[in-house]
TORKOL-482319 format. One line per 10 residues: their letters; for each residue x, y, z of C-alpha. Coordinates in steps of 0.1 Angstrom, whole numbers, plus 5000, padded with zeros to 4 digits. Example, Ala and Ser with C-alpha at 12.3 -4.5 7.8 and 13.67 -1.06 7.14 Angstrom:
<pts>
AS = 5123 4955 5078 | 5137 4989 5071
</pts>
This chain:
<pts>
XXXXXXXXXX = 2315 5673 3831 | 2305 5704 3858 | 2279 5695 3882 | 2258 5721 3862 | 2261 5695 3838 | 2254 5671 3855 | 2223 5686 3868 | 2206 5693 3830 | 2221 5652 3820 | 2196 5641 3850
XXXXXXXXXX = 2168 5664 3843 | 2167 5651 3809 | 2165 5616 3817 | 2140 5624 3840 | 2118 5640 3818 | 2122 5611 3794 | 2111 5588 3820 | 2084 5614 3829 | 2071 5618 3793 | 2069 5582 3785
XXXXXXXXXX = 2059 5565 3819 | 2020 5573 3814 | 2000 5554 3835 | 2021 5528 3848 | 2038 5531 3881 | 2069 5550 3887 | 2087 5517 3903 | 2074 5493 3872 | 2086 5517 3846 | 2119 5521 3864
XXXXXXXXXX = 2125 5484 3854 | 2123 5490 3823 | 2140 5523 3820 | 2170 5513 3836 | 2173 5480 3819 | 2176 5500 3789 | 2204 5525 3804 | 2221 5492 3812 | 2221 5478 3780 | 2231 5510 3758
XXXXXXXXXX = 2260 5514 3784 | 2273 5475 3780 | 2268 5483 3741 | 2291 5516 3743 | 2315 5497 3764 | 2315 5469 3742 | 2321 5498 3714 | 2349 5518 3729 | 2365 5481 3740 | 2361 5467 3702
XXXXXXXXXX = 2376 5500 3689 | 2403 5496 3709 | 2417 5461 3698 | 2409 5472 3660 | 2425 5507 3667 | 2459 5499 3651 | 2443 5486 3622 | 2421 5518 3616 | 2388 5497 3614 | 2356 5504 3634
XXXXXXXXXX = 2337 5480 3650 | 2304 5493 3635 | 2318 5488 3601 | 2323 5444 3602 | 2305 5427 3584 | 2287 5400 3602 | 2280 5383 3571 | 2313 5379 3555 | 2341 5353 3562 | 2365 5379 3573
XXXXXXXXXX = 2342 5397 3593 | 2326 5369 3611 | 2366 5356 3618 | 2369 5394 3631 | 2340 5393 3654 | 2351 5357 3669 | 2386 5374 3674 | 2368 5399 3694 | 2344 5382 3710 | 2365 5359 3734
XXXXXXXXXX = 2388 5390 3744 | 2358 5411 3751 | 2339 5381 3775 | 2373 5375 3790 | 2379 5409 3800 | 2341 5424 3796 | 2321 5393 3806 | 2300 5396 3774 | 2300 5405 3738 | 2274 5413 3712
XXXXXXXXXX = 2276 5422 3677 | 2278 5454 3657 | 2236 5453 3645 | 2229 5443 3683 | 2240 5473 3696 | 2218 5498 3712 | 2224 5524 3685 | 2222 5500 3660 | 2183 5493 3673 | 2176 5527 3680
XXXXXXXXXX = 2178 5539 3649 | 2165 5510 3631 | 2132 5515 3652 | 2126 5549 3649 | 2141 5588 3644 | 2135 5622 3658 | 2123 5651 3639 | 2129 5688 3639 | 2093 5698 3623 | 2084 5722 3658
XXXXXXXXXX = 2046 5718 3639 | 2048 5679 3642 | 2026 5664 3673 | 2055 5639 3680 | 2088 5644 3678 | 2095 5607 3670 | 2084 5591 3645 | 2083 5553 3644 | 2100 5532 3616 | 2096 5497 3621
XXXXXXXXXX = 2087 5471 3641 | 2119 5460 3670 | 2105 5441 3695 | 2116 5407 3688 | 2147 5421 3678 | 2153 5436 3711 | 2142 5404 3731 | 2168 5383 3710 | 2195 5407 3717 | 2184 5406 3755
XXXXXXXXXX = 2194 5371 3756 | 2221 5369 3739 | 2236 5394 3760 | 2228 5367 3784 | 2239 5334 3765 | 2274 5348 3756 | 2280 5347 3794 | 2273 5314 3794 | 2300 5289 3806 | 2319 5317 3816
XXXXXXXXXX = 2333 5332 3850 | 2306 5362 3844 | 2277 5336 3838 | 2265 5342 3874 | 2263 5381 3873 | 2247 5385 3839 | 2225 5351 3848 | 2185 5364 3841 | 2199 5403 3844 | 2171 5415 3820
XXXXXXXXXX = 2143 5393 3829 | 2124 5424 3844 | 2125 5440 3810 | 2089 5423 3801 | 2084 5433 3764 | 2052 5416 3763 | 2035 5429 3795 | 2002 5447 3786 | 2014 5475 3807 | 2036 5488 3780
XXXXXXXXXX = 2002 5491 3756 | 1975 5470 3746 | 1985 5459 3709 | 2017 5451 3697 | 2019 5485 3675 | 2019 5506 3711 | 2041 5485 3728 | 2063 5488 3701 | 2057 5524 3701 | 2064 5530 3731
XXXXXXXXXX = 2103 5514 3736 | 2112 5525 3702 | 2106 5560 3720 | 2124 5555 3747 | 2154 5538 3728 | 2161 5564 3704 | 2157 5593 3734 | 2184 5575 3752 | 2202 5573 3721 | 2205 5606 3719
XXXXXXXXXX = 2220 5615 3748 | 2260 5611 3752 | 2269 5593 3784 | 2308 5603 3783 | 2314 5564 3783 | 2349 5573 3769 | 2357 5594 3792 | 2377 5572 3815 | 2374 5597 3844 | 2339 5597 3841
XXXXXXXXXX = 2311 5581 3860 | 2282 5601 3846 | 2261 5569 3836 | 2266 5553 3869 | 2255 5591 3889 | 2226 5593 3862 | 2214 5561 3867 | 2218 5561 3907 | 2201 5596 3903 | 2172 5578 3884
XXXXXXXXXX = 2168 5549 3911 | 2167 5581 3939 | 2135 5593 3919 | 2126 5566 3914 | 2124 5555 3947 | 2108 5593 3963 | 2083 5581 3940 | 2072 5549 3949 | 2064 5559 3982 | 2062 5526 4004
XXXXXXXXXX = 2078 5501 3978 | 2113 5526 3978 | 2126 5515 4009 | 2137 5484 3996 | 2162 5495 3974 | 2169 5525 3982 | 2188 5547 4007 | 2193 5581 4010 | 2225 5593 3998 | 2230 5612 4031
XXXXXXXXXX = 2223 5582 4047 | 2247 5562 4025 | 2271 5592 4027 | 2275 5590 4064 | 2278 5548 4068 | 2306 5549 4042 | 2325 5576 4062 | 2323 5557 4094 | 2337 5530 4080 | 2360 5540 4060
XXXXXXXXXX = 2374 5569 4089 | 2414 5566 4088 | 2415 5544 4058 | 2427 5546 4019 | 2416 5510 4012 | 2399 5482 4020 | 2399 5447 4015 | 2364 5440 4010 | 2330 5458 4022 | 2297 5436 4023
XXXXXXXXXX = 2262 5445 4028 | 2239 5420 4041 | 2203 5439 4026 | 2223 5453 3997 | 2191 5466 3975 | 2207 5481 3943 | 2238 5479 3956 | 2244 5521 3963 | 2256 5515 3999 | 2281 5493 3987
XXXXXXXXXX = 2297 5518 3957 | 2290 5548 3983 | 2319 5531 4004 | 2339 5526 3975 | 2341 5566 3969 | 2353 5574 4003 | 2386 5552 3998 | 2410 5549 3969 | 2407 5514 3967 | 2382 5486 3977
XXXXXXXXXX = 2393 5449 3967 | 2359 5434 3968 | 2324 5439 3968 | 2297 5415 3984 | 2263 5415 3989 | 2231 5398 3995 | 2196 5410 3984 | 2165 5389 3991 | 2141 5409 3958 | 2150 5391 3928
XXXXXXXXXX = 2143 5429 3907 | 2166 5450 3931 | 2195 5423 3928 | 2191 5429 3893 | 2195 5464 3897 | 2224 5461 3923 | 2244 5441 3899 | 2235 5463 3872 | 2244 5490 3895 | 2280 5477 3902
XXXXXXXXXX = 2291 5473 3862 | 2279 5506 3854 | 2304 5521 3877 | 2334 5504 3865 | 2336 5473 3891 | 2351 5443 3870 | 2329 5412 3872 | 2354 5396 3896 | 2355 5422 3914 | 2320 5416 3929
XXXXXXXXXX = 2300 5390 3944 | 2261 5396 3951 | 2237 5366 3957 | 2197 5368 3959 | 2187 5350 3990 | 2173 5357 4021 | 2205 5364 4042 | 2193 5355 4081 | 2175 5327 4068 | 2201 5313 4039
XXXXXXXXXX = 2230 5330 4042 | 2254 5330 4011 | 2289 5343 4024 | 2291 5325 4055 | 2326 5311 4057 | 2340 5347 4047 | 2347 5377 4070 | 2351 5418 4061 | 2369 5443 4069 | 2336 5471 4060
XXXXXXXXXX = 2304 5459 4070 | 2273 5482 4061 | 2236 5478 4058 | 2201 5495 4061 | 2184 5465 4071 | 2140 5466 4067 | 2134 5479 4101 | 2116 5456 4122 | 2114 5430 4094 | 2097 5397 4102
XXXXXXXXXX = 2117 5363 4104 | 2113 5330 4117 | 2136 5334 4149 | 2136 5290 4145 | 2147 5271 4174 | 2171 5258 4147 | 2188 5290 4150 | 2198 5285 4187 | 2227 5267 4175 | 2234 5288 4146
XXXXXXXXXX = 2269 5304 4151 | 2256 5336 4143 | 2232 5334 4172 | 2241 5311 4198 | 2264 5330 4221 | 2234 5355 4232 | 2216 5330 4246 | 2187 5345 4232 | 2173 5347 4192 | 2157 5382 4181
XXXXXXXXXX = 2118 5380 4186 | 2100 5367 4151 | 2080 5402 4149 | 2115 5422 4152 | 2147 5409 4127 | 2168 5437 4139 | 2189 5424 4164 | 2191 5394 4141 | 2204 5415 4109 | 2227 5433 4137
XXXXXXXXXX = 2243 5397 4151 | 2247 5383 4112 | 2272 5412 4105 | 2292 5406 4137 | 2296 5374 4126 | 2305 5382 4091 | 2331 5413 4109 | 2368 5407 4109 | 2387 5412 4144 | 2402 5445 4126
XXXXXXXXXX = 2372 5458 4110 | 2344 5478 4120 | 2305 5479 4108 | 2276 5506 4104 | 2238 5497 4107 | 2206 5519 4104 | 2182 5508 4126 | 2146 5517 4143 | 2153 5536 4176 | 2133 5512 4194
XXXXXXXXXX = 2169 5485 4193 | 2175 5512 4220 | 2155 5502 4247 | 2134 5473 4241 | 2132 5446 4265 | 2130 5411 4267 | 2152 5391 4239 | 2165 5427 4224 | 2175 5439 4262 | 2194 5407 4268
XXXXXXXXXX = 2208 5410 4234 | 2221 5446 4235 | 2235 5435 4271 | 2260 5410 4261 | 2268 5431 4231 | 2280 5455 4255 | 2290 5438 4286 | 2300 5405 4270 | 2312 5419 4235 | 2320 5451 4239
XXXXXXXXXX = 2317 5462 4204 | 2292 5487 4204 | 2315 5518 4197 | 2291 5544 4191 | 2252 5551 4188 | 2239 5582 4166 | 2205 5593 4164 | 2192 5606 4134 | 2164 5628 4122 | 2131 5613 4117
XXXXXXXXXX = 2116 5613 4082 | 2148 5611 4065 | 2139 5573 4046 | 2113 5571 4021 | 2081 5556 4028 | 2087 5556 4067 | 2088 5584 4090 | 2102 5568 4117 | 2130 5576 4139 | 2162 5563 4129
XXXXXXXXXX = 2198 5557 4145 | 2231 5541 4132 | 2250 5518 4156 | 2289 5517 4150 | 2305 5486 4159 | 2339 5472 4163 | 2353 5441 4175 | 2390 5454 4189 | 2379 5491 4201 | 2404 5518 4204
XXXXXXXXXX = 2377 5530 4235 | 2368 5504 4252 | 2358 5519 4283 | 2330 5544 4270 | 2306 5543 4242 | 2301 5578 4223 | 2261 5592 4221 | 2256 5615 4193 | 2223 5633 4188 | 2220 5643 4155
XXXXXXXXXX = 2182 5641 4156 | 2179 5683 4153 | 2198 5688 4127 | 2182 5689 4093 | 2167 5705 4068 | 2130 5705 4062 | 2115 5697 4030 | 2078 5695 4022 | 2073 5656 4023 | 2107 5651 4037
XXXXXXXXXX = 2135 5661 4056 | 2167 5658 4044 | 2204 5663 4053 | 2228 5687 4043 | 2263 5683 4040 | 2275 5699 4069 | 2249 5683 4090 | 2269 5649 4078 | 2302 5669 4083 | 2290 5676 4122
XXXXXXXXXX = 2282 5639 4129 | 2314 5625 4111 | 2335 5654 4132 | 2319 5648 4166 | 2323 5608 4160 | 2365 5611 4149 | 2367 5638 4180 | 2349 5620 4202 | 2344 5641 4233 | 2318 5663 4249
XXXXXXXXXX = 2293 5687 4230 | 2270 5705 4252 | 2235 5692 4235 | 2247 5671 4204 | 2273 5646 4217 | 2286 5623 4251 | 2309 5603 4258 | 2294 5577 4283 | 2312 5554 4306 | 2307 5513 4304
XXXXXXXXXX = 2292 5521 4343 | 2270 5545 4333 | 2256 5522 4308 | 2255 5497 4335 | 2238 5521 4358 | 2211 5529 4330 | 2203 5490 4330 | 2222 5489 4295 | 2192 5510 4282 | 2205 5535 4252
XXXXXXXXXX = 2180 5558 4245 | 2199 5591 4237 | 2179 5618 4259 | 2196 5596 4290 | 2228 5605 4278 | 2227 5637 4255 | 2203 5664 4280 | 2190 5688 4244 | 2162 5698 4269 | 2156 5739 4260
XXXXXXXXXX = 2149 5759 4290 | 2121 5782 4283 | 2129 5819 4283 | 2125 5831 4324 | 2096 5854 4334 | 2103 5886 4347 | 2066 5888 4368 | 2076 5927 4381 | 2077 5932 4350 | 2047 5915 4335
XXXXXXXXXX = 2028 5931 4367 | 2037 5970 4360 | 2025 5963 4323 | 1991 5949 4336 | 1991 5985 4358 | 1996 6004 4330 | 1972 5988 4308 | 1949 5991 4334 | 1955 6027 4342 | 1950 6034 4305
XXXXXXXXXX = 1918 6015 4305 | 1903 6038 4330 | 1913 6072 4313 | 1893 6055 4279 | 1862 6045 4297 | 1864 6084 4313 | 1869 6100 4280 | 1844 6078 4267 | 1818 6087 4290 | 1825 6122 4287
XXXXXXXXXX = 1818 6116 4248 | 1784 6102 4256 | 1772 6126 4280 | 1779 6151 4254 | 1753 6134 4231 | 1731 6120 4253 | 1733 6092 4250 | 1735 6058 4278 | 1773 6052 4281 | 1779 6015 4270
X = 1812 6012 4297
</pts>
């Protein structure tokens, strides 16, 4: 598929999701238009999979029947192959085609007012097949990722319309638009689900204004994280994300290498786990190939006793925690000396993924400029990361309002625990370098190209980058705030005063002849001369 392709597949699901959203909010009807791009691509999976054991036989999967002896010894046959390799099955009439069309079909009358028109009644179909989804997990190794995976898919809210008839009305819509278009599932070299539905949480996140940033990060963003830590590398053995949201960071990384052996995560919203792990299936990870938990990952962490060779995260800046006493003799925290302050989690979030680093691997972090330069607990903090540690391998500055929801300055923090430089620490200030949009700024690709340059050349760029010494950080009390070490100060243009003086003479001399050949003009007429 061409990128102009692409393009019309998105702007077609978005204006499904446009048409149909009415008054409900963008980030509630995202839950349930992605749920229901999850479960028609598990159903074509499930499809092209079935077809694919029955292929020598010449029999297709939509044609069993689930009612007959043979068919129901068929669909046993297929079941356990398809939740051993899958981690779920359903049945022909509980695919998503199967219930799109028994709920309703579109029309070509260009008179009609709706181009849908509504057959029966599906709800409670759909809710059964919802759980069985679920239930053929169960006792299985996939039990925990598919555990509660549709449980934001509320077919009885009120939100979805006030009688039955409109609810009704409504998701039979939306299933049979869906249905309609093709995903390219059996194209093996494909990923256009996974990009649509990533495209869908983007929107879906510039629309929901405060409520995005905890799902979502820009794909510049993401873009430039997954290239630091993936620089001079084909594979990796794991990656893990601490704040994973819906799990984009994560699959970013896994586009910059050929290979990445496992995914983990942790996301503290029960719906944006739901998406992440939604997220990871639809592009093509295998169910043991990923391992995300919903918890809250300073306070409970859940991969504790593992280490990674990727570490990436856009933590919530300047989250709240409760910086316990208890957590003075945490592992994670104990050799500062000092815990984060309560009001501030990011040192916290920054200390939990050097603990979680491998002595070969290396980690990215967004963070609020202030980590920077703070005192108290942070200051002592970023000292010993430094001066004790010596990890911190680079600092870049980013452009402010690039996130959603926040227009706060931002910088990424690049750390290692065995450094190739451990003498100087690179400054990069790529806070000048963007591209403005009306509510947002925004990043173009060779503004990421510039930053991931100056970071594998590492050397001096008048304006943009520096290479600073350990001393001179010493020597700036371990402060990091960028103008101390990248001068982008613009001289303003000189002032040539002789010059500027002759012009004032001349306007001057010209003034004189006017008023002369003015008052010559009111003598003429008699008149009193107003100069």
């Amino acid at each position: 598929m061409t990128e102009d392709q692409k393009k019309k597949l998105e702007q077609k699901l978005w204006n499904i999701a446009n048409e149909l959203r009415g008054k409900m909010n963008a980030d509630e009807f995202r839950d349930y238009c992605l749920g229901f791009i999850f479960y028609k691509y598990l159903s074509e999976k499930l499809h092209t999979f079935a077809n694919g054991i029955m292929a020598e036989d010449g029999i297709d999967f939509m044609a069993i029947d689930e009612n007959s002896p043979q068919g129901q010894e068929m669909l046993e046959a297929i079941s356990e192959e398809s939740i051993e390799e899958l981690g779920y099955f359903l049945k022909p009439s509980e695919l998503f085609t199967s219930l799109a069309k028994r709920g309703a079909h579109k029309v070509e009358d260009a008179n009609a007012d709706d181009d849908v028109v509504v057959d029966n009644f599906i709800l409670d179909d759909l809710s059964k097949v919802l759980n069985s989804i679920e239930r053929s997990t169960m006792g299985t190794e996939s039990e925990d990722d598919f555990d509660h995976l549709f449980e934001d898919l509320d077919l009885t809210s009120t939100k979805l319309g006030r009688t039955e008839d409109a609810k009704n009305k409504l998701i039979a819509k939306i299933l049979v638009h869906l249905d309609n278009i093709d995903f390219a599932i059996s194209d093996s070299e494909s990923d256009v689900l996974g990009d649509a539905y990533e495209y869908l949480i983007g929107q879906f996140a510039a629309g929901a204004g405060k409520k995005a940033g905890e799902f979502y990060t820009p794909q510049a963003v993401s873009t430039i994280l997954a290239k630091l830590v993936t620089n001079g590398k084909t594979r990796l053995k794991s990656v893990y994300d601490p704040t994973c949201g819906s799990g984009s960071l994560l699959l970013r990384v896994s586009k910059e290498v050929e290979h990445v052996g496992d995914f983990y995560g942790q996301e503290m919203n029960r719906t944006t786990f739901n998406l992440a792990r939604m997220n990871m299936i639809l592009h093509g990870v295998h169910y043991r190939n990923f391992d995300l938990k919903q918890e809250d990952t300073l306070e409970h962490p859940q991969h504790i006793d593992k280490k990674f060779e990727a570490v990436v995260a856009n933590p919530p800046f300047s989250a709240k925690w409760s910086a316990s006493k208890l957590f003075e003799s945490d592992d994670r925290f104990a050799r500062y000396g000092k815990l984060a302050p309560g009001s501030k989690a990011d040192f916290a979030f920054v200390q939990h993924m050097l603990y979680q680093l491998e002595e070969n691997g290396i980690m990215a972090v967004v963070l609020p400029h202030g980590v920077l330069f703070r005192g108290a607990a942070e200051g002592h903090i970023r000292r010993y990361i430094i001066e004790e540690g010596n990890w911190l391998d680079a600092v870049i500055g980013l452009p402010a309002n690039i996130f959603y929801g926040t227009s706060i300055p931002t910088c990424i923090l690049v750390l290692k625990k065995c450094r190739e430089h451990p003498d100087n620490i690179l400054f990069i200030d790529a806070s000048n370098h963007f591209e403005k949009a009306k509510n947002q700024n925004y990043l173009r690709p060779e503004h990421i190209e510039k930053i991931i340059t100056a970071y594998r050349e590492r050397k001096d760029e008048a304006k943009y980058s520096h290479v600073a010494s350990l001393s001179e950080i010493s020597e700036n009390d371990y402060n990091l705030n960028i103008p101390r070490y990248v001068d982008t100060f613009e001289e303003a243009e000189p002032v040539d005063l002789a010059a500027v003086t002759a012009e004032l003479k001349k306007l001057d001399s010209e003034m004189v002849a006017l008023d002369e050949k003015i008052q010559s003009f009111c003598t003429e007429l008699g008149i009193e001369t107003p100069v």
